[in-house]
C-alpha positions, -999 to +999 in steps of 0.1 A: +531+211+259+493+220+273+509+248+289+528+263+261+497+255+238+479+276+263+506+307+262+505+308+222+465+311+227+472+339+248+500+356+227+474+348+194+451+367+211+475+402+217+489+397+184+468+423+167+488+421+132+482+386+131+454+371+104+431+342+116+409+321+099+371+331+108+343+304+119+312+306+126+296+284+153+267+257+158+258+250+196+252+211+199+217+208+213+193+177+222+155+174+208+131+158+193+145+134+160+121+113+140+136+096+106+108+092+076+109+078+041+084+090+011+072+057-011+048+058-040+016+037-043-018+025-055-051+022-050-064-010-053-102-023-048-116-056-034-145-050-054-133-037-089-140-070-115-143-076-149-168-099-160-169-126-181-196-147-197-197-184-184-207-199-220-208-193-254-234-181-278-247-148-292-256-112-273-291-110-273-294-079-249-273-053-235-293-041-205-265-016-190-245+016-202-214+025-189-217+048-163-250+037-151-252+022-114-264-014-107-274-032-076-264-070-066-274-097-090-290-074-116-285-088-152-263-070-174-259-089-203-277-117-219-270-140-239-290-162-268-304-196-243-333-203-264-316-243-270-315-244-235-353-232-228-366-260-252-342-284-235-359-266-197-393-270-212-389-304-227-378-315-194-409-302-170-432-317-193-412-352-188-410-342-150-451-335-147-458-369-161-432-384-139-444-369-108-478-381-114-465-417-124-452-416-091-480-406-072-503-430-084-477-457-081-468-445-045-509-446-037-508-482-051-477-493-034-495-481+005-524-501-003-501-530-011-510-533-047-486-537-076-444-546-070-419-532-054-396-531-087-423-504-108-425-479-074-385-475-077-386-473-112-410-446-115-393-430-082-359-435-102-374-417-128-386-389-111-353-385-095-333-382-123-357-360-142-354-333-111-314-335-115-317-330-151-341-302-145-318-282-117-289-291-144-304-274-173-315-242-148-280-238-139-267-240-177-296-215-184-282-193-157-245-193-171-264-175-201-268-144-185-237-119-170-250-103-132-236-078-108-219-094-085-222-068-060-234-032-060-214-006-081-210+014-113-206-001-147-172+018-157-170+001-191-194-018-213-174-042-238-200-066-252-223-055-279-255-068-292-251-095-315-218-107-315-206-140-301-189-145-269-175-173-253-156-181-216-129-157-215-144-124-233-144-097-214-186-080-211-183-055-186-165-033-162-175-029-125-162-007-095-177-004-062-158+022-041-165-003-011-131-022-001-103+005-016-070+001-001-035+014-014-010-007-020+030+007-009+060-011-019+085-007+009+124-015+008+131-042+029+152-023+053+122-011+070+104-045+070+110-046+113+101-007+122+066-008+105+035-021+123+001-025+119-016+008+134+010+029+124+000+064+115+010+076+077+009+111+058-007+103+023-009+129-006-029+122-031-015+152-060-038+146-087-071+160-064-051+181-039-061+157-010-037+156+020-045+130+052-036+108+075-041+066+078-034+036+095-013+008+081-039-020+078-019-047+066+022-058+070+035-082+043+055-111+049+070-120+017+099-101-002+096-096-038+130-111-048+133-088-082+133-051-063+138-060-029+103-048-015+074-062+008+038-048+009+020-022+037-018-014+028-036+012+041-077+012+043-091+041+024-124+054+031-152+049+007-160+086+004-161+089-038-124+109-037-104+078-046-106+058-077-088+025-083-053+026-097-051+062-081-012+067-075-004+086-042+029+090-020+030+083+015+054+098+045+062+073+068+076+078+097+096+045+111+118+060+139+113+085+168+132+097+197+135+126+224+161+144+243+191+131+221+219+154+210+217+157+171+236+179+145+233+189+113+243+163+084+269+190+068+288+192+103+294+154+103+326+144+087+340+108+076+379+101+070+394+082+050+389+047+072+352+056+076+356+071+111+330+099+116+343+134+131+336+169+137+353+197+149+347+215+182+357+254+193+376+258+225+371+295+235+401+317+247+394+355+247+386+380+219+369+356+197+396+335+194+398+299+198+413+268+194+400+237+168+396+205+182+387+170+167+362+147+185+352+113+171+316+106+168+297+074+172+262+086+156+228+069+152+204+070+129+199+097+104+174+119+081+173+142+054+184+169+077+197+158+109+216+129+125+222+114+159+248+118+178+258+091+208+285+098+219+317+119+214+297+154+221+285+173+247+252+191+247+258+230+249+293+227+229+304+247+202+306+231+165+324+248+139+296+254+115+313+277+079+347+270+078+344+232+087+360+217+056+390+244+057+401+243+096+426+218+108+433+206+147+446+225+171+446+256+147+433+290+158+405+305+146+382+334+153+347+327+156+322+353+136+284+359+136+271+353+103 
């Protein structure tokens, strides 16, 4: 049978009335292969609050403006405390007298003069009015909204004279210190994603294009879209705001001096099998088809593996694919 197969090449190939389908051919060739995935995110910052008041009672003053940049622990709003200034000033004058109570008590007591029982009382006292006084500081503090780090007041939401309570919302603040963006990843790539791992980022909305490391790896799986968390540190150069949307290229998967072929030449029957089909050369352009099963490996948007099945330096049919059958004769064509 190989032998008359081989004859009928050779008679297709004098036949010069005969009409052959035309092909035109791929050569299968090895290289470099790397398989990326583009995901959306955003960028989130450590240091980007909003502030509430820690009590209630009426704005006195708003010392900030939106906009306007603050340092650490400057106030910027206050609130009405003057209850808790009578109580703070009530309280040192008991304090003063208590103290010197105590000193004269605590004079008399070395030189062994008056009881035991009136030094701890007036010690007692003292006590206690120095707990009451750092207690009524502290409430006087909650009265007043500060910075809790350095930044710029983005929005201003409290207004003079109105009341606020825990829970009210006074101001806005960013710092472009601690910005990170946030990717949600499908779970299939949870094990080819490390820490160190370079990234493309695009960031459309100012035309900025760069590179960045993968900071951070999550462990957990969101259960409702199937997705685990990679953050990458962003540089605190003024370009990126929070909640700045941006999509990344990541590449998971690399690998060199693999055959690989072009998606569209890689067939699948019926029972999942993959296949292509390969030209046999005789003379004149002519040719015979021939199937060879393919086990293939992993694949992108334009390319895909190949393990085994192919040789590098053979002959794919490339147009015409999808029309040729096995062991027909065709007759290859430059396109």
């Amino acid at each position: 049978e190989g032998e008359l197969a081989e004859i009928d090449l050779q008679l297709a190939v004098l036949d010069s009335s005969a009409q052959w389908n035309t092909v035109t051919l791929i050569q299968a060739g090895a290289g470099q292969f790397q398989h990326d995935f583009n995901v959306y995110g955003t960028v989130k910052s450590d240091q980007s609050v909003t502030l509430y008041p820690e009590s209630a009672g009426r704005i006195q003053r708003v010392v900030v403006r939106a906009g306007q940049k603050v340092s650490a622990g400057q106030v910027l709003v206050e609130l009405d405390n003057s209850v808790v200034q009578s109580s703070l000033a009530e309280i040192k004058t008991q304090l003063d007298l208590a103290q010197t109570l105590f000193d004269k008590q605590k004079r008399l007591w070395d030189q062994g003069i008056g009881s035991e029982v009136q030094f701890l009382q007036a010690k007692t006292q003292l006590e206690g009015l120095q707990k009451r006084l750092s207690t009524a500081q502290k409430q006087a503090a909650m009265s007043t909204v500060r910075a809790p780090f350095a930044g710029s007041v983005d929005e201003v939401f409290a207004k003079q004279g109105e009341y606020a309570a825990p829970g009210m919302p006074m101001a806005r603040l960013i710092s472009t210190g601690g910005l990170r963006l946030e990717l949600d990843v499908p779970e299939t790539y949870i094990t080819r994603l490390k820490v160190g791992q370079k990234i493309a980022l695009d960031f459309n909305s100012i035309g900025v294009k760069t590179t960045a490391s993968i900071s951070q790896v999550g462990d957990f799986i969101n259960p409702d879209s199937r997705t685990f968390k990679v953050s990458v540190n962003l540089p605190s150069n003024g370009q990126y705001k929070p909640n700045m949307m941006a999509s990344a290229q990541v590449v998971d998967y690399e690998s060199n001096g693999l055959l690989t072929l072009p998606n569209r030449l890689i067939l699948q029957d019926t029972k999942g099998a993959n296949y292509t089909y390969v030209f046999v050369p005789a003379q004149n352009g002519l040719g015979k088809v021939e199937r060879r099963e393919l086990t293939i490996g992993v694949s992108n948007n334009d390319a895909t593996e190949v393990l085994a099945g192919l040789k590098v330096g053979e002959q794919v049919v490339d147009r015409g694919i999808r029309s040729v059958q096995p062991g027909e004769t065709v007759k290859s064509v430059t396109e």
